[in-house]
Each structure stands twice: as structure tokens, then as C-alpha cells.
N, C-alpha and C positions, 0 to 999 in steps of 0.2 A: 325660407332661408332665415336661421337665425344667428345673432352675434353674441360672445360673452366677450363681456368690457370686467376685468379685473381691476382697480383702483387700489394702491399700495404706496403708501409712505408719499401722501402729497405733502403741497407746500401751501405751508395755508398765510396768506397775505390776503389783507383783508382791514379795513378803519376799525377803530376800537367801538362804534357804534355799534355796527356787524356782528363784533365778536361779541359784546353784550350780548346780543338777542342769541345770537346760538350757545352762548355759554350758558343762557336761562333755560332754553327747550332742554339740552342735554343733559345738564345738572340733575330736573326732576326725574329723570329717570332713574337715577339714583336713591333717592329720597330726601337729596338735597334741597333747602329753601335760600332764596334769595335773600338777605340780613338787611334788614334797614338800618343796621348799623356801620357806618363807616370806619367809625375810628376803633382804632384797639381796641381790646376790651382791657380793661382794668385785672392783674390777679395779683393774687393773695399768695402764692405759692410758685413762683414763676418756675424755677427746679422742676416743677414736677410734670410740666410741659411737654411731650415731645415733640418736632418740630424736622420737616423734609419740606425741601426746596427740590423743584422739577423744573428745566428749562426745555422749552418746545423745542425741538428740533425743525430746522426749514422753517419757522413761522417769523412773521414781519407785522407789526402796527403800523401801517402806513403814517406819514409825516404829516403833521396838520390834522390830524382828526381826533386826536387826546393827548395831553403831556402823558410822561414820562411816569409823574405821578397819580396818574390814573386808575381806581383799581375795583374789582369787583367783588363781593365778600358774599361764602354759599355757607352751611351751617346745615348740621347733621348731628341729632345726640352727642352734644359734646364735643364734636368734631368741625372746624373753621379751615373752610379753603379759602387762600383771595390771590384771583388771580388779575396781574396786573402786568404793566408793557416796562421792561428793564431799561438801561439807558443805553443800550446798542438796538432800541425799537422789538426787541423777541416779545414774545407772551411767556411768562413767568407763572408758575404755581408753588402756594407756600401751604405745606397743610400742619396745623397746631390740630393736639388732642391729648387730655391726659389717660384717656385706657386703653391706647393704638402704641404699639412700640415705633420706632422710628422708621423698620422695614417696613412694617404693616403701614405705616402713615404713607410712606412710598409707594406701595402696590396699590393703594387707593386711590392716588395721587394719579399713578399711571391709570388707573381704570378711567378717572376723572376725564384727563390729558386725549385718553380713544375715543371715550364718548363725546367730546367734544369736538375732535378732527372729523369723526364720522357726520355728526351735525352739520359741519359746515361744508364737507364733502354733496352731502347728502342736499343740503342749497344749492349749493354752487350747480349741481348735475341737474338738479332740478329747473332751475333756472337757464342754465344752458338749452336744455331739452324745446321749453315752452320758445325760446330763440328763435329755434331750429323747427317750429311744425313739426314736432313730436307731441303726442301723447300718451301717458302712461296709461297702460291697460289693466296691470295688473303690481301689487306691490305685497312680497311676505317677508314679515322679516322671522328667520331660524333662530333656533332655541339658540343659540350662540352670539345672537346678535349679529348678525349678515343681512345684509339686507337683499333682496333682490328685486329687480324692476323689471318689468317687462314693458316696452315699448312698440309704438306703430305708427309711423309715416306720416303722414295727410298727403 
């Protein structure tokens, strides 16, 4: 007997520690690096900037676990995501780059925004699992990015 479990448009609630850690694993998938740089970067040309803001849908920073001002800073040729908790508690994405146009800064942005819901999807399930005396048997993930798990009992 086997089951398919479809997971689509979760809600990802979750302390800003958490999301640090899955926003690190997902990121390099991309070829993003984590920036040891916090603050701004200083430019010369601010104009020449383009600049897309992405707000999570269904997502929450739980209370007490990071201000408001909280934030995380990824870097890519050129390219500066930082995502941080807004002041209605959402997860926020802001992506700067000057040879991305604004759409293009967006659909990155969204790529960003999947890979990283699938991360914390992809804990969460996991985590549930090991709860539950389950073990995973088997794991592939498709040229598409899908993952699939196979599962068994104890």
C-alpha cells in the first residue's frame, strides 16, 4: 500500500533563528553566499540600482524570537537579497542589483522565496516524520526541483 502526500502553498511560521538556518541551506543552492556584511553597502551611483521587494505570503516570525529589525543579507555577482521580518511579523525579501532589471530582480526573488518555503517545508516534514517512527527509505529529488520521499513505518 502506498500513499502520495502533495504539499502546496504552506504556511510557514516559524522564530527568526529557524528561518536563518533554512534560509542559509536554501540560498546555496542557488549560488548564493551568506554576507558578513550587515549594514548597507555604501554606492556611488545609487540610480543605477534596481530594486524588488517580495512579501511571503502566509508566513509569520513568531514574537520574541527577533525584532522587527532583524535581517539576513545573501550576495550573488552583484546581486544582494536581505531578507528580514516586516512590522506586521511577515518574512520580507528585498533584492538590489545593477545588471538584473526589476522583473528579472523579481523572478529571482520568487525563485529565492520557493527555495526557501521548500527548505522549511522539507524540515518541518522531516521532523514530523522522525515524531512519528517513520523512516525515510528513499529520497530523489527531479530535474525540477520536487522532491520526493519515500517512507516506512516501524
Amino acid at each position: 500500500m502506498s500513499t502520495v502526500l502533495v504539499l502546496a502553498t504552506p504556511l510557514v511560521i516559524a522564530a527568526w533563528p529557524t528561518l536563518t538556518a533554512v534560509i542559509s541551506a536554501a540560498v546555496g543552492t542557488l549560488g548564493f553566499a551568506v554576507s558578513q556584511k550587515a549594514v548597507p553597502q555604501v554606492r556611488q551611483v545609487r540610480d543605477a540600482v534596481n530594486r524588488a521587494e517580495i512579501e511571503v505570503e502566509d508566513s509569520e516570525i513568531l514574537e520574541g524570537t527577533g525584532a522587527t529589525g532583524e535581517e539576513m543579507v545573501v550576495e550573488r555577482d552583484g546581486i544582494r537579497a536581505v531578507f528580514s521580518r516586516d512590522a506586521r511579523g511577515s518574512l520580507k525579501l528585498c533584492l538590489e542589483g545593477r545588471d538584473l532589471s526589476k522583473s528579472e530582480l523579481k523572478q529571482l526573488g520568487e525563485d529565492l522565496i520557493g527555495r526557501v518555503t521548500q527548505q522549511y517545508v522539507y524540515h518541518r516534514l522531516v521532523s514530523e516524520l522522525k515524531e512519528r517512527d517513520m523512516n525515510i527509505v528513499e529520497e530523489h529529488v527531479t530535474d525540477d526541483q520536487t522532491i520526493k520521499i519515500r517512507v516506512r513505518h516501524l
